[in-house]
CHARMM internal coordinates of N, CA and C (Angstrom, degrees):
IC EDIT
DIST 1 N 1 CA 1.4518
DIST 1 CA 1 C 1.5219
ANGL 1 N 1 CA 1 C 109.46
DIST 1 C 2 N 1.4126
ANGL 1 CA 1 C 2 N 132.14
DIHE 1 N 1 CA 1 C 2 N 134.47
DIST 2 N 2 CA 1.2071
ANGL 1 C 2 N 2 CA 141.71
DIHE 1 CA 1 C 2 N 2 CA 144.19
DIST 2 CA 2 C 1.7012
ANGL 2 N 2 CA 2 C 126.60
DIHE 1 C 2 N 2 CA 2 C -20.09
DIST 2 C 3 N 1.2869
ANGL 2 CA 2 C 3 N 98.40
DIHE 2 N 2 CA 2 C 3 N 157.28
DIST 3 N 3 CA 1.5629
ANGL 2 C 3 N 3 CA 93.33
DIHE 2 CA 2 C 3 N 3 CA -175.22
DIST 3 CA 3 C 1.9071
ANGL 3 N 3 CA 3 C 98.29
DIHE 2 C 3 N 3 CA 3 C -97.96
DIST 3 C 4 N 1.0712
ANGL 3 CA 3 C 4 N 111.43
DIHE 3 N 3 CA 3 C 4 N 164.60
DIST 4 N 4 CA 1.5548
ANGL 3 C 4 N 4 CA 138.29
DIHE 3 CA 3 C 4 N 4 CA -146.56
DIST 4 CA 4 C 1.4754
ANGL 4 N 4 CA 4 C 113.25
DIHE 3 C 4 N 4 CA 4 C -138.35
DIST 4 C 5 N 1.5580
ANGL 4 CA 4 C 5 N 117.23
DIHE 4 N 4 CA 4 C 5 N 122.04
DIST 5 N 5 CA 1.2604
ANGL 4 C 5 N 5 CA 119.74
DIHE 4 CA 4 C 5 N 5 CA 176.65
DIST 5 CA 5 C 1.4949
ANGL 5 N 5 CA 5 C 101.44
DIHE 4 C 5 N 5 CA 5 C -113.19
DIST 5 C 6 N 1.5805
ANGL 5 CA 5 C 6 N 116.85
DIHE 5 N 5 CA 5 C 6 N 155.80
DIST 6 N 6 CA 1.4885
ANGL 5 C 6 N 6 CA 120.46
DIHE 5 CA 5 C 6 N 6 CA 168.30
DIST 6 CA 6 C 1.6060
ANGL 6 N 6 CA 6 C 109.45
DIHE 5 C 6 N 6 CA 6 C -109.38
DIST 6 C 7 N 1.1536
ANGL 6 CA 6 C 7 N 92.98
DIHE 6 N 6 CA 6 C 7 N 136.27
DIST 7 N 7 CA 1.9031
ANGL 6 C 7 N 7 CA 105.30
DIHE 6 CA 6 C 7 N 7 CA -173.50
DIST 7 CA 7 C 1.6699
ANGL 7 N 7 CA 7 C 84.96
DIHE 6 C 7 N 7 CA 7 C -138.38
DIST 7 C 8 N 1.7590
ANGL 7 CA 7 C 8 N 103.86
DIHE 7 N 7 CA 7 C 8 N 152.93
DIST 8 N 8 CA 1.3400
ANGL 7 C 8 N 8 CA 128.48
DIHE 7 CA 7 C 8 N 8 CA 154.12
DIST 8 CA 8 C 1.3974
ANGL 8 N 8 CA 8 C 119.00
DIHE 7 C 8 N 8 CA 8 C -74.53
DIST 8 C 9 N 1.3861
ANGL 8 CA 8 C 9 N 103.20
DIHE 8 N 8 CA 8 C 9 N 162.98
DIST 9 N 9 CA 1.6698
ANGL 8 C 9 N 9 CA 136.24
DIHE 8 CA 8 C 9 N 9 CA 178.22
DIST 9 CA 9 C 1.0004
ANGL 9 N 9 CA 9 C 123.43
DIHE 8 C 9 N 9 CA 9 C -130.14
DIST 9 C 10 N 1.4733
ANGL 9 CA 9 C 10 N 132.29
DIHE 9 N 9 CA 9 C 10 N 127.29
DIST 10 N 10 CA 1.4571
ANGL 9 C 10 N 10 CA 120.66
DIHE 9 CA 9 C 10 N 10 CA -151.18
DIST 10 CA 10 C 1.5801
ANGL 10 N 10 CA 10 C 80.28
DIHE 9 C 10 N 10 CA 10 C -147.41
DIST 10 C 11 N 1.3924
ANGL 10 CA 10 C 11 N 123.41
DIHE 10 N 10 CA 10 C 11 N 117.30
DIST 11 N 11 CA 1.4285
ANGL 10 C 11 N 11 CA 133.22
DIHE 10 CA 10 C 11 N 11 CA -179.02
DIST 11 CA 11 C 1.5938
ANGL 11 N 11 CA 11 C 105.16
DIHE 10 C 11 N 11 CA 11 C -107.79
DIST 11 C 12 N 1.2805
ANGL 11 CA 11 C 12 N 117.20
DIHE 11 N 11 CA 11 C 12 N 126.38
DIST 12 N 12 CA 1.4342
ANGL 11 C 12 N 12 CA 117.45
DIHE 11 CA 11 C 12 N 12 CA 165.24
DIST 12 CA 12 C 1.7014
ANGL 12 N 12 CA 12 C 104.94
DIHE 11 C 12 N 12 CA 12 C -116.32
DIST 12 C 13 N 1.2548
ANGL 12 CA 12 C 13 N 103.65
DIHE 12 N 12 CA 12 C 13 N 117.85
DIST 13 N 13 CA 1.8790
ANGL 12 C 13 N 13 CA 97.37
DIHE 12 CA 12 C 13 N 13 CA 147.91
DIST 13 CA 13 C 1.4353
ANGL 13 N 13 CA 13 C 120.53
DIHE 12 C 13 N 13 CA 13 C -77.72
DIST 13 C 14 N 1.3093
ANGL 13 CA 13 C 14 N 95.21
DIHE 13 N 13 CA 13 C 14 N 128.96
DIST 14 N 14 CA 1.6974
ANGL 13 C 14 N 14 CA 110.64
DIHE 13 CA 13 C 14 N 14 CA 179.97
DIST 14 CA 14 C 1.4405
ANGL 14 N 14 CA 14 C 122.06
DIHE 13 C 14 N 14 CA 14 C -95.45
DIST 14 C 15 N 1.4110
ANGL 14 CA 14 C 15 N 115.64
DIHE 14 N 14 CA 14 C 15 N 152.73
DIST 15 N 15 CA 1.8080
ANGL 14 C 15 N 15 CA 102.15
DIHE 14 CA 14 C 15 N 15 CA -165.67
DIST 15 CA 15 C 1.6243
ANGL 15 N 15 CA 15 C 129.11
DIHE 14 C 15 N 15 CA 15 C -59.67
DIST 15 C 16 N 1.2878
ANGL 15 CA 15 C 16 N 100.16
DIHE 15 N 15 CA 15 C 16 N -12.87
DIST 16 N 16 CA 1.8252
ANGL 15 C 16 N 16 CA 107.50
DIHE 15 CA 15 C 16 N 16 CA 174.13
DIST 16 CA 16 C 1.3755
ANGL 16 N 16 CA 16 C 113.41
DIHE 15 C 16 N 16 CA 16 C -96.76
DIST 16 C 17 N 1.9065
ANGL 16 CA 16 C 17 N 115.12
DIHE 16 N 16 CA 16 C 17 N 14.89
DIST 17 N 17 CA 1.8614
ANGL 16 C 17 N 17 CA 112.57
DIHE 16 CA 16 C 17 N 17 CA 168.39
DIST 17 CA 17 C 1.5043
ANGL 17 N 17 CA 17 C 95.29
DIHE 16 C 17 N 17 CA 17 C 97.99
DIST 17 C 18 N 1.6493
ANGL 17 CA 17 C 18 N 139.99
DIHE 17 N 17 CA 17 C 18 N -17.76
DIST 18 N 18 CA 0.9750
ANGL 17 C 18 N 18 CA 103.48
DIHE 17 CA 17 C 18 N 18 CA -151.65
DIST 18 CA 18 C 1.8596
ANGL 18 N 18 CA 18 C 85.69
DIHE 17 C 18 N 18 CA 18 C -108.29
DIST 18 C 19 N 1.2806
ANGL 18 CA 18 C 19 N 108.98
DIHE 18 N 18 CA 18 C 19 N 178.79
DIST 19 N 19 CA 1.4180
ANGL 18 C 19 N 19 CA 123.35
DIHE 18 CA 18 C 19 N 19 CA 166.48
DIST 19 CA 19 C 1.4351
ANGL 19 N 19 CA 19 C 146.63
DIHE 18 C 19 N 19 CA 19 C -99.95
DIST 19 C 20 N 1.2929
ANGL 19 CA 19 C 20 N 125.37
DIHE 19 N 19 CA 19 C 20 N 138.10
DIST 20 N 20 CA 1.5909
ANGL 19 C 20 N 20 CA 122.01
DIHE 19 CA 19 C 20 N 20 CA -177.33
DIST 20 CA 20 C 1.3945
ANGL 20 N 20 CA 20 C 102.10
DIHE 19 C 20 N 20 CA 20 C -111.97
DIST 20 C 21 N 1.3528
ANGL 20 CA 20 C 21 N 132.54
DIHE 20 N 20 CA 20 C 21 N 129.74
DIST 21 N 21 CA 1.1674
ANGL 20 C 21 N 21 CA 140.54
DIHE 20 CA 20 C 21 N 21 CA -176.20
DIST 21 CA 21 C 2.0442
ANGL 21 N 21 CA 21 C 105.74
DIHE 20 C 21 N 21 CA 21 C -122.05
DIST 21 C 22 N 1.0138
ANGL 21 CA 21 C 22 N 106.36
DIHE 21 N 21 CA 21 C 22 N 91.28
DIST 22 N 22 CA 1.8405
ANGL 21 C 22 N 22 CA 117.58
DIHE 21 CA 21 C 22 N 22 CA 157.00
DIST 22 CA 22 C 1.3959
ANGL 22 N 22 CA 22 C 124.48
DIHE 21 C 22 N 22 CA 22 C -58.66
DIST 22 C 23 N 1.1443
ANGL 22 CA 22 C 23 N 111.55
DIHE 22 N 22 CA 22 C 23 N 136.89
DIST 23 N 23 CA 1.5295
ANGL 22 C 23 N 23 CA 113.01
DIHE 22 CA 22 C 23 N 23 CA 148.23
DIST 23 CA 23 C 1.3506
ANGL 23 N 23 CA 23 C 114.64
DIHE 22 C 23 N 23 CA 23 C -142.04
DIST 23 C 24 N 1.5650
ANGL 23 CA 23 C 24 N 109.38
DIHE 23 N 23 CA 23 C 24 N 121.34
DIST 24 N 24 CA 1.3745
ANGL 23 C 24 N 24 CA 113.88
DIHE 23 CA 23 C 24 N 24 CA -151.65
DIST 24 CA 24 C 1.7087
ANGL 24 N 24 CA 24 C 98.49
DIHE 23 C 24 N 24 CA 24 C -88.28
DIST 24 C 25 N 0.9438
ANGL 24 CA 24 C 25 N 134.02
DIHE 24 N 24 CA 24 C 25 N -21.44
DIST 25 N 25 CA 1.5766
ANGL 24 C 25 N 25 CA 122.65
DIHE 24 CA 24 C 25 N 25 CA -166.97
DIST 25 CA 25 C 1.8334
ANGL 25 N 25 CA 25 C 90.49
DIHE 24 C 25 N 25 CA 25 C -63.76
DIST 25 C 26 N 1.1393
ANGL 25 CA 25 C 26 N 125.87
DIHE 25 N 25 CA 25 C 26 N -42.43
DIST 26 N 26 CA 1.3078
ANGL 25 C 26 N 26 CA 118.53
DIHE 25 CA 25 C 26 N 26 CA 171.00
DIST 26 CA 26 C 1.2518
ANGL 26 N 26 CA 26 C 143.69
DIHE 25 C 26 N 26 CA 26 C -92.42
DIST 26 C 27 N 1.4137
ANGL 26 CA 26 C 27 N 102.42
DIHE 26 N 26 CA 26 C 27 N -2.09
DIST 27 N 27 CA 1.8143
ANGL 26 C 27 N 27 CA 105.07
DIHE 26 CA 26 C 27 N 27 CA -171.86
DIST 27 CA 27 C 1.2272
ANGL 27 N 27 CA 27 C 115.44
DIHE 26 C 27 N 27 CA 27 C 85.78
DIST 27 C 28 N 1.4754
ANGL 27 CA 27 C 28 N 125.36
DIHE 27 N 27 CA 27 C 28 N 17.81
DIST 28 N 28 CA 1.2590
ANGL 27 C 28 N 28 CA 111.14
DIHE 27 CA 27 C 28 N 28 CA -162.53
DIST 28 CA 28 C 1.5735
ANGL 28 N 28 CA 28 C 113.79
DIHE 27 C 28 N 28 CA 28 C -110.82
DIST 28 C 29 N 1.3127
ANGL 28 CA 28 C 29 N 135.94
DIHE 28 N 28 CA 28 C 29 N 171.65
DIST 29 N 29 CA 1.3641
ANGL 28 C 29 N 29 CA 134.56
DIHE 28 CA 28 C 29 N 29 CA 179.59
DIST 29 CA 29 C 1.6632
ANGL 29 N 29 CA 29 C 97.53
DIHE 28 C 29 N 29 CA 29 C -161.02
DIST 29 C 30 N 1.4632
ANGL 29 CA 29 C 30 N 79.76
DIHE 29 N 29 CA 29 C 30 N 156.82
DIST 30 N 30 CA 1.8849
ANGL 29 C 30 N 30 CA 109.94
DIHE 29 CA 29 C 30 N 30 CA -179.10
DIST 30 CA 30 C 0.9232
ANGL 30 N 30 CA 30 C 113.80
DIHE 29 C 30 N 30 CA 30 C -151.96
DIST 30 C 31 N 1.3987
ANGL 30 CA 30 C 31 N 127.67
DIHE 30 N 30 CA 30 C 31 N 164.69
DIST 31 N 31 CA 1.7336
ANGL 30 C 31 N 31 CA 134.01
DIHE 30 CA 30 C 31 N 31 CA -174.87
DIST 31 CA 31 C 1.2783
ANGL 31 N 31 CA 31 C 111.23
DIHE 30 C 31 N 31 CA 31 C -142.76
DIST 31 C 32 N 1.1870
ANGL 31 CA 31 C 32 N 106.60
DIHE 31 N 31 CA 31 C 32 N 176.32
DIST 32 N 32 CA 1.9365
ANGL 31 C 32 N 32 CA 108.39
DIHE 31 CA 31 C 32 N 32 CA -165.67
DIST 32 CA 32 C 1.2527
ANGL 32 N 32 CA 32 C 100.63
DIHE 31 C 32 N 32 CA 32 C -177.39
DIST 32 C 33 N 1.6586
ANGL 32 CA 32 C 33 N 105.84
DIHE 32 N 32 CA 32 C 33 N 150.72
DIST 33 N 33 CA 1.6071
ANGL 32 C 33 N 33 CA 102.61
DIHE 32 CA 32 C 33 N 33 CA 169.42
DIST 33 CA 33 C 1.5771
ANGL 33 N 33 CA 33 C 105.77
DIHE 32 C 33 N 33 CA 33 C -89.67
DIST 33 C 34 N 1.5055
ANGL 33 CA 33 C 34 N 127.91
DIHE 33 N 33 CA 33 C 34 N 26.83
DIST 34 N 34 CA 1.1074
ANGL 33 C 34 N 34 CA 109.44
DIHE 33 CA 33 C 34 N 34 CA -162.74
DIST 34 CA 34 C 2.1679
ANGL 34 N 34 CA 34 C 91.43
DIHE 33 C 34 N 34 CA 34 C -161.28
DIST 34 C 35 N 1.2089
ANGL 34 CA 34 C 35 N 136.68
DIHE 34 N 34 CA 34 C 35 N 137.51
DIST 35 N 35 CA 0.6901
ANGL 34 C 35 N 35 CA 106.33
DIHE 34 CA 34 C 35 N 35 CA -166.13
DIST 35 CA 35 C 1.7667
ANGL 35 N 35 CA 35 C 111.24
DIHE 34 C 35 N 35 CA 35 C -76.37
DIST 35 C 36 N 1.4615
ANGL 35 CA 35 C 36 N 126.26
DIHE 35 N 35 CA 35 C 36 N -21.58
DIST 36 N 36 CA 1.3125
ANGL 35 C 36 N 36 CA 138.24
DIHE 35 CA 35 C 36 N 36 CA 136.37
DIST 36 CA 36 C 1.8411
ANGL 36 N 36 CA 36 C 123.64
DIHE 35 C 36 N 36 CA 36 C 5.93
DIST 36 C 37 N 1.4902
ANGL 36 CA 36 C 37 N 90.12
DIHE 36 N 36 CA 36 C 37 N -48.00
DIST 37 N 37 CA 2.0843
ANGL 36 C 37 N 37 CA 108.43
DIHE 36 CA 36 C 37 N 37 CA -155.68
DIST 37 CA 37 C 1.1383
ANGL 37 N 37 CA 37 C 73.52
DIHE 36 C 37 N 37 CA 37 C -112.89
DIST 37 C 38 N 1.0674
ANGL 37 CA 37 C 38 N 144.03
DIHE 37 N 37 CA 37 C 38 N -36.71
DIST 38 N 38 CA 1.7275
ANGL 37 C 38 N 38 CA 127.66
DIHE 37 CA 37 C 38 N 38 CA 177.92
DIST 38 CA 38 C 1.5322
ANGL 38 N 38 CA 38 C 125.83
DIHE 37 C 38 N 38 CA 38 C -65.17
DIST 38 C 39 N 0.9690
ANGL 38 CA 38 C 39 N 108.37
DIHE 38 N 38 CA 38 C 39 N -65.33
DIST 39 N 39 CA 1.8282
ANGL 38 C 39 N 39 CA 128.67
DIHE 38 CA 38 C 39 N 39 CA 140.36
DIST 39 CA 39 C 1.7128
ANGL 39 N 39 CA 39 C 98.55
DIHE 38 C 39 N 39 CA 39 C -8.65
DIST 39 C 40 N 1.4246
ANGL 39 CA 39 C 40 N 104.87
DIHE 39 N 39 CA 39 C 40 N -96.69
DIST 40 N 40 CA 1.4360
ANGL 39 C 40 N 40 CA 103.60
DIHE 39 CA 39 C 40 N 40 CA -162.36
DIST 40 CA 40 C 1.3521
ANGL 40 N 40 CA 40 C 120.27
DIHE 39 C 40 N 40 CA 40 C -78.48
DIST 40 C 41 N 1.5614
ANGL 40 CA 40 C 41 N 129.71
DIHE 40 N 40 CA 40 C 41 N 20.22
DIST 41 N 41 CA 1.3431
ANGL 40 C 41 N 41 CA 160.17
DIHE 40 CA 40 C 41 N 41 CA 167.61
DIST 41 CA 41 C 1.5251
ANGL 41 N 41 CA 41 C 104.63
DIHE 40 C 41 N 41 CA 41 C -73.03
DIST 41 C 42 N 1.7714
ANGL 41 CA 41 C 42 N 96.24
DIHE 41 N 41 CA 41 C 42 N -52.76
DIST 42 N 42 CA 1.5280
ANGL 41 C 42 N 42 CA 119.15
DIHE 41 CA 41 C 42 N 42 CA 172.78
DIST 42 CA 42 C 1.4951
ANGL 42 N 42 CA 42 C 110.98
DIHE 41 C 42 N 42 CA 42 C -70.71
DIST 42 C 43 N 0.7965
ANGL 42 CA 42 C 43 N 127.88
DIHE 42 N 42 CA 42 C 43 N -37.59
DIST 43 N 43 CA 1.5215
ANGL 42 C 43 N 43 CA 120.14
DIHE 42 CA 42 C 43 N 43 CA -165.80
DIST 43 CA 43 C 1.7257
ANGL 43 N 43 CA 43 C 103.66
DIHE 42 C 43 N 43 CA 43 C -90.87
DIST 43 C 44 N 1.3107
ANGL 43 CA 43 C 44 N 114.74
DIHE 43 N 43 CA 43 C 44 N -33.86
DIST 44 N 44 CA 1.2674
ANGL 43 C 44 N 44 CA 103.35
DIHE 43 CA 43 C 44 N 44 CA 155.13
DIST 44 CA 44 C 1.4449
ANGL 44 N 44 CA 44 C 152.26
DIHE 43 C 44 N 44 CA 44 C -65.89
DIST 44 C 45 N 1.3919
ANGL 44 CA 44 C 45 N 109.44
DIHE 44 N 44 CA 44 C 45 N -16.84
DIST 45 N 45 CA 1.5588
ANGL 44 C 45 N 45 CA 133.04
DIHE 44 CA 44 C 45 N 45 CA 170.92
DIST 45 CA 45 C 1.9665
ANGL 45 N 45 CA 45 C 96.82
DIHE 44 C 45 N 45 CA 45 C -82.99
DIST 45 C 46 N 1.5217
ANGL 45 CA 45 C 46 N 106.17
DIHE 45 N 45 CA 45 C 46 N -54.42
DIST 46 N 46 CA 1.4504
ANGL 45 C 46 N 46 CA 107.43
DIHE 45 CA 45 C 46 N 46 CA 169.94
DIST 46 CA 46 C 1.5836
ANGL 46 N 46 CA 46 C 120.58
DIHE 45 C 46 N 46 CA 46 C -20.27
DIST 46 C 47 N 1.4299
ANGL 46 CA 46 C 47 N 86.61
DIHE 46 N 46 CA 46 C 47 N -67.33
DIST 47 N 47 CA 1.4605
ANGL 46 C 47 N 47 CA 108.60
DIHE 46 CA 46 C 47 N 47 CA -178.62
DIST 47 CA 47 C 1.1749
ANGL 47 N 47 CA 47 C 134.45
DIHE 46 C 47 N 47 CA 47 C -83.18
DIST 47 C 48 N 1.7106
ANGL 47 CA 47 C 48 N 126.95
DIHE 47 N 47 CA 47 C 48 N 7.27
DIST 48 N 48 CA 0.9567
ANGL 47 C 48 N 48 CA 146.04
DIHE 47 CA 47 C 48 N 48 CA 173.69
DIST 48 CA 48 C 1.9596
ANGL 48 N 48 CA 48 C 109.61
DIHE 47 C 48 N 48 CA 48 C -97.08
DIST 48 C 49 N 1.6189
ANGL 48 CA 48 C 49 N 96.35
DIHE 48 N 48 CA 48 C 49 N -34.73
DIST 49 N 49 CA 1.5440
ANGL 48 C 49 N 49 CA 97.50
DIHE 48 CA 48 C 49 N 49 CA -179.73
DIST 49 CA 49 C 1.6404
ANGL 49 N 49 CA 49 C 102.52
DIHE 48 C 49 N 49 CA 49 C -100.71
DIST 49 C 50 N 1.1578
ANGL 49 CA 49 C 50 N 143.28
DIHE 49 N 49 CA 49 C 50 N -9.35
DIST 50 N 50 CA 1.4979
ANGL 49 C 50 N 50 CA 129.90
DIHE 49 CA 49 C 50 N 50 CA 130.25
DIST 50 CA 50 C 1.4034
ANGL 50 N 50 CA 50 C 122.36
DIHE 49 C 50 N 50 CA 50 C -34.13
DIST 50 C 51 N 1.2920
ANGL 50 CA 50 C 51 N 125.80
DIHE 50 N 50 CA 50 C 51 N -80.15
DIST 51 N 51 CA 1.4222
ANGL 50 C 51 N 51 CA 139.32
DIHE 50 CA 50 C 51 N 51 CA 170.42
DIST 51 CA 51 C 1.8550
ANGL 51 N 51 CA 51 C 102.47
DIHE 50 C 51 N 51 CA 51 C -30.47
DIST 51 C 52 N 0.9134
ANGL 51 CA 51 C 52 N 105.12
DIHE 51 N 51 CA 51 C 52 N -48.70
DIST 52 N 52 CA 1.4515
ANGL 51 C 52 N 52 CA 110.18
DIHE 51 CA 51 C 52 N 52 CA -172.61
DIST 52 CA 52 C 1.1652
ANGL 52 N 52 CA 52 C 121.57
DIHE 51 C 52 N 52 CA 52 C -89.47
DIST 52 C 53 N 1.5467
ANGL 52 CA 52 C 53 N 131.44
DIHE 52 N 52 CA 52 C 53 N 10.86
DIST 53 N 53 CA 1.1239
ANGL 52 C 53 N 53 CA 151.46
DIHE 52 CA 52 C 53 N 53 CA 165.77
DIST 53 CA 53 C 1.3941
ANGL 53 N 53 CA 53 C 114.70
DIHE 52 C 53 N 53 CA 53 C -111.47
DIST 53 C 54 N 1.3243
ANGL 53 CA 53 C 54 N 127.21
DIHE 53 N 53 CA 53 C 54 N -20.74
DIST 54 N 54 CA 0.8640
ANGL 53 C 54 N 54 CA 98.70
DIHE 53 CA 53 C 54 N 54 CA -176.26
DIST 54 CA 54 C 1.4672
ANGL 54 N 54 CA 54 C 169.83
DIHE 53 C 54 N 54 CA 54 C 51.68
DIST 54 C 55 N 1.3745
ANGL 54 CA 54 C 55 N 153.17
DIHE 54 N 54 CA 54 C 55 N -95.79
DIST 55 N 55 CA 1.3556
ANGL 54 C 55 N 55 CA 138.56
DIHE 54 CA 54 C 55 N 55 CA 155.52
DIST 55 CA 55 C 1.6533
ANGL 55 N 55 CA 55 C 98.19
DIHE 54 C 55 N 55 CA 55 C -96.90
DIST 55 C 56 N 1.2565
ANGL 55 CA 55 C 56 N 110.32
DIHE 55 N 55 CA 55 C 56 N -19.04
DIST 56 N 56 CA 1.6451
ANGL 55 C 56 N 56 CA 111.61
DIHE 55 CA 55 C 56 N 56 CA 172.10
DIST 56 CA 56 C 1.8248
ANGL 56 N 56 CA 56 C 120.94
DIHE 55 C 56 N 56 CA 56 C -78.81
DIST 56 C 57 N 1.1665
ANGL 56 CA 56 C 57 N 106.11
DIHE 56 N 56 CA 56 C 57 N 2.77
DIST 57 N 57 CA 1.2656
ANGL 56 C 57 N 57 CA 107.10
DIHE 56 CA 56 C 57 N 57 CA 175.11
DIST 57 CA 57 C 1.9436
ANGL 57 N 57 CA 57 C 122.34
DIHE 56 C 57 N 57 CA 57 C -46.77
DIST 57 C 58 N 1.5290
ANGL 57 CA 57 C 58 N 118.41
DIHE 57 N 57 CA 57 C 58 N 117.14
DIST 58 N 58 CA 1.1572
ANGL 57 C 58 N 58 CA 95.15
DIHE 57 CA 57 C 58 N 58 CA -163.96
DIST 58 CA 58 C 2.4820
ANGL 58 N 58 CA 58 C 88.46
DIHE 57 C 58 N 58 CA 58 C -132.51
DIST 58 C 59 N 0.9588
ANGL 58 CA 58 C 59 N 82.50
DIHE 58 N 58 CA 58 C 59 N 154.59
DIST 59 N 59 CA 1.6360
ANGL 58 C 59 N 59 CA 96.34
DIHE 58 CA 58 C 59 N 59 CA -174.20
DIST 59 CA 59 C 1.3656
ANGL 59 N 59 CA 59 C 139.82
DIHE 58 C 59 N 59 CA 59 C -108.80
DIST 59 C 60 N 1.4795
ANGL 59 CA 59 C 60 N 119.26
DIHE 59 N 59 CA 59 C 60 N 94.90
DIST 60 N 60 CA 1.3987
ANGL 59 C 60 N 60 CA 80.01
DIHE 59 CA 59 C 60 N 60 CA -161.98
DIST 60 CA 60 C 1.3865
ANGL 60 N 60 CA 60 C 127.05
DIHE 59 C 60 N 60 CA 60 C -84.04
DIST 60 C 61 N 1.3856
ANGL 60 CA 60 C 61 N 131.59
DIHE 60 N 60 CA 60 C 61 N -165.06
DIST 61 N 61 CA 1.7869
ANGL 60 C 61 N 61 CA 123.72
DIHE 60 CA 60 C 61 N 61 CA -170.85
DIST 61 CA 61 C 0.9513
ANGL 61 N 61 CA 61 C 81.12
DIHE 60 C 61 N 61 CA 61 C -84.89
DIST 61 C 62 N 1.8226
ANGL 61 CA 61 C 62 N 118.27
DIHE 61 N 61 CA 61 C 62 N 157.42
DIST 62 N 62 CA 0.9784
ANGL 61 C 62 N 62 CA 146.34
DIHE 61 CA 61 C 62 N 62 CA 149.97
DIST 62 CA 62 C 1.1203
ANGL 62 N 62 CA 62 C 141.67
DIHE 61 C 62 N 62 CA 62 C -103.11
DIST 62 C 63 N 1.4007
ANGL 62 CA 62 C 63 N 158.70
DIHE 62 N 62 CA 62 C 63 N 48.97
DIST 63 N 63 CA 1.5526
ANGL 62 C 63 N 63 CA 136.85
DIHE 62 CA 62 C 63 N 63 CA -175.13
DIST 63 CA 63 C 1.1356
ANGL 63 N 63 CA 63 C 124.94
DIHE 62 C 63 N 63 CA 63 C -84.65
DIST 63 C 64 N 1.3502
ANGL 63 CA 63 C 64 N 100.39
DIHE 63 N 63 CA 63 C 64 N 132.13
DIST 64 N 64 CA 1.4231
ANGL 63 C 64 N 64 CA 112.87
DIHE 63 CA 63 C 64 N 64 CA 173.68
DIST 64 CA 64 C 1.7558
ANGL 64 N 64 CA 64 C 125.77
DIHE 63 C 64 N 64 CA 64 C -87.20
DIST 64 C 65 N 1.0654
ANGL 64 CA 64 C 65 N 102.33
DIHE 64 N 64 CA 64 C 65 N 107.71
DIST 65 N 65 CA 1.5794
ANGL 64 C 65 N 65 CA 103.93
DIHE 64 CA 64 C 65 N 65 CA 169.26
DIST 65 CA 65 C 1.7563
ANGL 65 N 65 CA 65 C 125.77
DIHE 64 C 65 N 65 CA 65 C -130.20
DIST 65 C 66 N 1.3526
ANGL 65 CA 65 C 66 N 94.92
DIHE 65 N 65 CA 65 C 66 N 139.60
DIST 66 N 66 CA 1.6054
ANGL 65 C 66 N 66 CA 105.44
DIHE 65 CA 65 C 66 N 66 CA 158.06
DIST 66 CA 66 C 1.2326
ANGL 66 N 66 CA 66 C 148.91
DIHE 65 C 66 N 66 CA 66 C -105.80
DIST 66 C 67 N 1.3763
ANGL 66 CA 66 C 67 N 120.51
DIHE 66 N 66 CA 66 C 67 N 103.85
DIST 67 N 67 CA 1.2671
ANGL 66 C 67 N 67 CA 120.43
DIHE 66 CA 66 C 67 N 67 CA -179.17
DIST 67 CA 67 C 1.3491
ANGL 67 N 67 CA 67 C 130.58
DIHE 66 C 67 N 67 CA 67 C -96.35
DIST 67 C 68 N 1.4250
ANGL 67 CA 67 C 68 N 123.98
DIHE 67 N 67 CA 67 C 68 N 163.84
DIST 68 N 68 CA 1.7019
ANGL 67 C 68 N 68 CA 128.31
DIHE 67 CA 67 C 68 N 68 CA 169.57
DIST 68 CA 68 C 1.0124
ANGL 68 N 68 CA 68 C 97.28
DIHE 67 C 68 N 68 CA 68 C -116.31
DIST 68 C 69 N 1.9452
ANGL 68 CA 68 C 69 N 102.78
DIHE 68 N 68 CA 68 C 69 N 140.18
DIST 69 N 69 CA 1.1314
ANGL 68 C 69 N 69 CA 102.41
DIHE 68 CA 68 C 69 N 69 CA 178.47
DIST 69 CA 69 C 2.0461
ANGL 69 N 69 CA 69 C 97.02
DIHE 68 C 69 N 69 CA 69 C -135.82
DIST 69 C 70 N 1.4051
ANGL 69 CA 69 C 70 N 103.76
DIHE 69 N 69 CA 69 C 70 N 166.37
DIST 70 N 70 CA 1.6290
ANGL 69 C 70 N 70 CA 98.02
DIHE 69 CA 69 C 70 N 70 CA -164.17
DIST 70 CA 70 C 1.6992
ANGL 70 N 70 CA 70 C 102.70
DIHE 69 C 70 N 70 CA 70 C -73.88
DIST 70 C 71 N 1.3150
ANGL 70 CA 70 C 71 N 102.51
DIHE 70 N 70 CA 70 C 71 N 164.65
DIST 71 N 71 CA 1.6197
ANGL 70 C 71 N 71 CA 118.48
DIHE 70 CA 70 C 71 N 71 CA -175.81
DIST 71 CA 71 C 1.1007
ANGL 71 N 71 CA 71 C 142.64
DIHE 70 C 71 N 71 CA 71 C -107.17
DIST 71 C 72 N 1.8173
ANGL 71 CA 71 C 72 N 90.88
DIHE 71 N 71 CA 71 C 72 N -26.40
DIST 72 N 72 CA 1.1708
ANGL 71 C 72 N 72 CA 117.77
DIHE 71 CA 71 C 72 N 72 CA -167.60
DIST 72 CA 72 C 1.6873
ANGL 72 N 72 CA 72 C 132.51
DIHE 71 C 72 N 72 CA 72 C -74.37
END
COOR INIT
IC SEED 1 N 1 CA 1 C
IC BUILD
């Protein structure tokens, strides 16, 4: 088997049902009518600009955080 990088997924439902799927180490986005087809929309563009980068592959940092914030 090949060697393997880990990147995030950042799924939004949008107000007409359908989905936007991110992955921020690259800038990248995908859509779907499903959040499912969005997902692997994403992982295919993912994996198309890996492959296509090659020894130039570059990443950016990522952190992930969640916050609450007041409402009232």
């Amino acid at each position: 088997m090949g060697s393997e990088i880990s990147v995030s997924a950042v799924l939004i439902e949008r107000e007409d049902g359908t989905y936007r799927a991110n992955c921020p180490e690259f800038d990248i986005s995908a859509e779907g009518e499903s959040s499912e087809e969005a997902f692997e929309n994403l992982k295919s563009a993912v994996t198309r600009h890996v492959r296509g980068a090659g020894a130039g592959l570059r990443m950016s940092q990522v952190k992930c955080l969640k916050f609450k914030v007041p409402v009232d």
